[in-house]
C-alpha positions as CSV (number, residue, x, y, z in Angstrom):
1,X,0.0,0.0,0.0
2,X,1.3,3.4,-1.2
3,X,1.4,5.6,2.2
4,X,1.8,9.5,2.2
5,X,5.6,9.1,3.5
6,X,6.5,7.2,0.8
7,X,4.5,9.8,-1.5
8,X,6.4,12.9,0.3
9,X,9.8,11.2,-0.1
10,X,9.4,10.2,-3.5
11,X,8.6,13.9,-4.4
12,X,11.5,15.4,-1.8
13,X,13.5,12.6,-4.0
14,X,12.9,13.7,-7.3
15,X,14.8,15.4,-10.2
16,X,13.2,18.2,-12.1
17,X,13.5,17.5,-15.9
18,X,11.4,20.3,-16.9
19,X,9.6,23.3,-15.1
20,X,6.5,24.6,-15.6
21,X,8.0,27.3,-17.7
22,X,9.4,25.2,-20.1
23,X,6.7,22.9,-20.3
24,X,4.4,25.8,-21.2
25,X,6.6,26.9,-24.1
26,X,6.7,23.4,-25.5
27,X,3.2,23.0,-25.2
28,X,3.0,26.4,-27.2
29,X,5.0,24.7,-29.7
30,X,2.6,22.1,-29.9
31,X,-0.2,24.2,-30.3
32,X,1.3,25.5,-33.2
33,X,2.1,23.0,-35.3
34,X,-1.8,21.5,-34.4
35,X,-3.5,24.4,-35.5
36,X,-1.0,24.4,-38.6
37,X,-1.9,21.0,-39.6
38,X,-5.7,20.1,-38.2
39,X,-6.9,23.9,-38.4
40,X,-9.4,23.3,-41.0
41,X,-10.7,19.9,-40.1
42,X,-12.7,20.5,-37.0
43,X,-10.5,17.7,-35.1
44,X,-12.5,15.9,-32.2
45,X,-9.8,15.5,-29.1
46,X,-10.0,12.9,-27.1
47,X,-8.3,13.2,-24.0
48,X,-6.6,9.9,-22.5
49,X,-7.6,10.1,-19.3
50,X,-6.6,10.3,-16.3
51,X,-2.4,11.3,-17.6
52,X,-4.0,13.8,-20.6
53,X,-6.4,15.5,-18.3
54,X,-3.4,18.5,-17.5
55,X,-2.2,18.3,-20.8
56,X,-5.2,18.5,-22.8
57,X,-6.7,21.6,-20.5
58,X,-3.7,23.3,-21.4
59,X,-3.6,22.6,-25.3
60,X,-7.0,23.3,-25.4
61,X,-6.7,27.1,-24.7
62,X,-4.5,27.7,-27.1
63,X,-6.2,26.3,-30.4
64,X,-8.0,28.6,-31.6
65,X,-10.3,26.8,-34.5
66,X,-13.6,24.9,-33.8
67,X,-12.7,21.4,-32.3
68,X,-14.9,18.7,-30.5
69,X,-13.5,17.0,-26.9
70,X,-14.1,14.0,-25.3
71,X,-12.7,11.2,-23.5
72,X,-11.6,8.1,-23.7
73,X,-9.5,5.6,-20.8
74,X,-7.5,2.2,-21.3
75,X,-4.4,1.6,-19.5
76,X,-2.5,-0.7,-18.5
77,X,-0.9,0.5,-15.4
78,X,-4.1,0.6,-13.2
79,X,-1.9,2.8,-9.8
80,X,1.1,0.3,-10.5
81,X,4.5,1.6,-11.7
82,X,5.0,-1.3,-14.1
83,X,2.2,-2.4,-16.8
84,X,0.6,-5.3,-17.6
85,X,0.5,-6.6,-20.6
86,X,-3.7,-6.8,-21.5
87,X,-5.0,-3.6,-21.8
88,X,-8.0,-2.5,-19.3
89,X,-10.9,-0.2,-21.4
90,X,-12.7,1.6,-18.8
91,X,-14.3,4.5,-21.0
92,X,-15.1,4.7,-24.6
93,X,-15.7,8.6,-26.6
94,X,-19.4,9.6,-26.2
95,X,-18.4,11.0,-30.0
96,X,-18.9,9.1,-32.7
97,X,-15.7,8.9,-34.4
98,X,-17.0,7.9,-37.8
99,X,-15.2,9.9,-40.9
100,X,-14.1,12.1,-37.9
101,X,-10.5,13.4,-37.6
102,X,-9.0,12.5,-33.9
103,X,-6.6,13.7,-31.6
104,X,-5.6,11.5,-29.1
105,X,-3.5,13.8,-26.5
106,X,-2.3,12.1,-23.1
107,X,0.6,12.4,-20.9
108,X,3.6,10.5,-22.1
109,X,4.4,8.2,-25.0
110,X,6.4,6.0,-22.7
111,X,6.6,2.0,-24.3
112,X,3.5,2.9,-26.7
113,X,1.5,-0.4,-26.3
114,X,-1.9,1.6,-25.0
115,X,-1.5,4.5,-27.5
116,X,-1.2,2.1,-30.8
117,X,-3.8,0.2,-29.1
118,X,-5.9,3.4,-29.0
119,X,-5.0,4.7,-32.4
120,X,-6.1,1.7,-33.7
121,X,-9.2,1.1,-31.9
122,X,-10.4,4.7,-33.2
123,X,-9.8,3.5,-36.9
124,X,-11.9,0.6,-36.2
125,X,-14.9,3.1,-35.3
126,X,-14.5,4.7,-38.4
127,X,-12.1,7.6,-38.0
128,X,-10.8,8.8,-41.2
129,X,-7.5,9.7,-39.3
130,X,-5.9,9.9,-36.3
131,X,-3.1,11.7,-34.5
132,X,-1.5,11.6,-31.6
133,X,-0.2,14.6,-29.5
134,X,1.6,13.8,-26.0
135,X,3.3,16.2,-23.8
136,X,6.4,14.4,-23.2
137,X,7.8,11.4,-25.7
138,X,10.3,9.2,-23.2
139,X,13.4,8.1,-24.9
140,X,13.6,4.0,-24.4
141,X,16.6,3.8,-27.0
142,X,14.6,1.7,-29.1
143,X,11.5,1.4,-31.4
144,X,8.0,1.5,-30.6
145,X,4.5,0.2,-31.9
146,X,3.5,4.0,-32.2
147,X,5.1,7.2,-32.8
148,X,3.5,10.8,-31.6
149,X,2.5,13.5,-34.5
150,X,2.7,16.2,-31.9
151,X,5.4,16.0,-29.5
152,X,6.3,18.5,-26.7
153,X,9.5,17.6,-24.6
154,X,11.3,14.7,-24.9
155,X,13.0,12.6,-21.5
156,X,14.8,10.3,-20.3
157,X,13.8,6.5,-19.6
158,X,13.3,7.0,-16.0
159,X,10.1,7.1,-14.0
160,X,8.4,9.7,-14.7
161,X,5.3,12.3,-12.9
162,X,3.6,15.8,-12.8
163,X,1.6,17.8,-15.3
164,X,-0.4,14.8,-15.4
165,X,1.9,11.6,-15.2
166,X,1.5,9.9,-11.5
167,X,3.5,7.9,-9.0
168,X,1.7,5.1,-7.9
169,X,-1.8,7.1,-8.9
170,X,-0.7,10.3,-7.1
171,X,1.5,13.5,-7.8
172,X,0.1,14.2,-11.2
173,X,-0.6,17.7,-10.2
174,X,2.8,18.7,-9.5
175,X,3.5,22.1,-11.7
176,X,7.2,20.5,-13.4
177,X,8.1,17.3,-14.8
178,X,10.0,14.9,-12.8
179,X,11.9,12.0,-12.4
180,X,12.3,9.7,-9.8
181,X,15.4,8.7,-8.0
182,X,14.0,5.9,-6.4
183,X,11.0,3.6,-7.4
184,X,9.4,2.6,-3.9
């Protein structure tokens, strides 16, 4: 069981990879080159909750064209720090996604599993494309099953949390990213 102390040392722990600053300029960036490419398509953005909740807020206010949101949730790390290897749906898009264009925006593009899983899931329902935007792309040194079209700030492989990403289901609201020193 996770316990406040091991929460409070964990943060007290942690290194700061990017601050708050910095992770609103790249998600300025980001913004840009959205509204560049999806502009005139009247994207529908589904958040991937609960890591895209912070990110997605703060994209949002800065495209400036007509868009659709909603959500959608399958993960595979369920409060753990390690995930398994079926993927748990736990909320499908209100939105129908036929002949829609999609923008799936979470946290982290960390191993890619749930995020290919996801793109492809939305193609099935009919989407007649889909991106994928995530606020921090985590460098693993090797290929993955799905690549981001929008990426903010790239990291480390190391555990990460803040501005959405969680230890253990908590510290997601921390104002930085950061990396753990120690996985409890």
């Amino acid at each position: 069981m996770t316990t406040p102390e091991e929460i409070a040392r964990v943060a007290a722990e942690a290194d700061c990879l990017y601050t708050e600053a910095q992770i609103d300029a790249a998600i300025d960036r980001m913004a840009a080159d959205i509204t560049a490419r999806l502009q005139h398509q009247t994207p529908l953005v589904l958040s991937v909750l609960n890591g895209g909740i912070l990110p997605t807020a703060r994209l949002l206010l800065r495209l400036r064209f007509p868009l659709e949101i909603d959500s959608i949730k399958a993960g595979r790390y369920q409060g753990a720090t390690r995930g398994e290897a079926a993927l748990r749906w736990q909320h499908q898009p209100d939105t129908p996604l036929e002949g829609r264009v999609v923008l799936l925006v979470d946290d982290v593009l960390d191993e890619g599993i749930t995020l290919a899983e996801l793109r492809r899931w939305c193609l099935e329902q009919g989407a007649a494309a889909v991106h994928i935007a995530v606020l921090v792309d985590k460098d693993l040194g090797r290929d993955k099953p799905c690549r981001a079209d929008f990426t903010g700030l790239v990291a480390e492989n190391r555990y990460l949390f803040g501005y959405g990403m969680d230890y253990k289901g908590y510290l997601r609201n921390w104002p930085g990213i950061y990396a753990c020193t120690t996985v409890y």
